[in-house]
N, C-alpha and C positions, 0 to 999 in steps of 0.2 A: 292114610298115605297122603301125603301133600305133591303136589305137581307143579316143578318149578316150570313159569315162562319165557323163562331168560333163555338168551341165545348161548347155546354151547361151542367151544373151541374143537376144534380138532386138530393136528398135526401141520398139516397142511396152511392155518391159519395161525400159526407161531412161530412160522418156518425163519429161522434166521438168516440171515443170507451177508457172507461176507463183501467189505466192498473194500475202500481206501483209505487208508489213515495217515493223519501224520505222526503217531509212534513209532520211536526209534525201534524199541520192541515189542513183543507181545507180554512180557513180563511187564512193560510199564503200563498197559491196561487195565484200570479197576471197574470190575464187571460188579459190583455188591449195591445191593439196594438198602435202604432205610426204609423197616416198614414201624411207623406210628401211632398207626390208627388198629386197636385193640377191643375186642368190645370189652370191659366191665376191669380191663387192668390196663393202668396208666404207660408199661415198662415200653423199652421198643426194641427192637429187633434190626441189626445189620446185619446181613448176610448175602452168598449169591445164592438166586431165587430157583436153583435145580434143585432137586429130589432124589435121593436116590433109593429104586423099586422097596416094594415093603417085600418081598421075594428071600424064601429061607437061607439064601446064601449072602444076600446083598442088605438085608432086612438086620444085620446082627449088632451089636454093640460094640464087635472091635471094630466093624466101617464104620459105627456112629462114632466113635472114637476118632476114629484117621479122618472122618468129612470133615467133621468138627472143629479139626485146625486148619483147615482150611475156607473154613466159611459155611459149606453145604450144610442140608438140613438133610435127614434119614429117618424113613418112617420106620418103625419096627414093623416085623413080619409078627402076624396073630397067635403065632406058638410061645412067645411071650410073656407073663403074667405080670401086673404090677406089683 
């Protein structure tokens, strides 16, 4: 078993917290990150950086479907197979 030393997050320490903008609207906010750095494949990934639960209701392929156009990423729930 390996024992990571790294400091873990909690809720609390991701906490968002709204403030003031100057957007007209909330639709004009682009919340989606660019991640680039991959280990051992070049491709790269935009997306916004939520998840949603890997949980057998929320876990399925038609929310991965519906996230999916909208940016989000979805873990599948383990009843699954590949």
């Amino acid at each position: 078993m390996k024992i990571l030393g790294s400091r873990k997050l909690d809720f609390d320490d991701v906490l968002i917290r709204p403030k003031s903008s100057e957007a007209a609207s909330r639709a004009d906010v682009d919340i989606s990150r660019k991640f680039k750095e991959f280990p051992h494949s070049p491709r790269t990934l935009r997306c916004v950086p939520i998840i949603a639960a890997n949980m057998d209701t929320t876990g399925s392929f038609a929310m991965a479907n519906e996230l999916t156009k909208r940016g989000w990423i979805t873990c599948l729930h383990k009843h699954y197979g590949i």
